[in-house]
C-alpha positions, 0 to 999 in steps of 0.5 A: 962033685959040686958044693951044696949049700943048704940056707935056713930058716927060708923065712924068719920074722924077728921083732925090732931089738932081738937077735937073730941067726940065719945058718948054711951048712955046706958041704964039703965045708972048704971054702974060706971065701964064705960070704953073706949079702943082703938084698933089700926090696928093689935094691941091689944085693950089698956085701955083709960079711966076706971071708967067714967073719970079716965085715965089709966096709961101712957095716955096722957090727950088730952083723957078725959072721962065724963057722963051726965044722960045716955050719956057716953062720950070721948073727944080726943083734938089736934088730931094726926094721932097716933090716928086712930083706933077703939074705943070701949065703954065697961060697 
């Protein structure tokens, strides 16, 4: 039996300076080499955060990563219209 992964919300519109959470759960909830990448328009994907909670080098610390059980989650802070783009959750 494979993993499923379930991203949501599937879309979010945030005003410059709030914060936001984009959560997957997946199940089963096993993988330590959770990671979140961002793709802007007409860009390739850029690696966020690695390992549940590790940023990538040159990533500014309003991205964060966290976990509760099953729940994998990344906090975006002070949002800023350079943040637009899709988010992806990868195992």
């Amino acid at each position: 039996m494979g993993t499923a992964l379930i991203q949501s919300p599937a879309l979010l519109a945030v005003y410059p300076g709030e914060s936001t959470t984009i959560t997957c759960t997946m199940n089963p909830k096993e993988n330590s080499k959770f990671s979140w990448y961002q793709q802007e328009p007409g860009q390739a994907p850029k690696l966020l955060v690695y390992g549940i909670s590790t940023l990538a080098s040159g990533v500014p610390a309003q991205f964060s990563g966290s976990h509760l059980g099953a729940d994998f989650t990344l906090t975006i802070s002070n949002v800023d219209t350079n943040d637009a783009g899709t988010y992806y959750c990868i195992e």
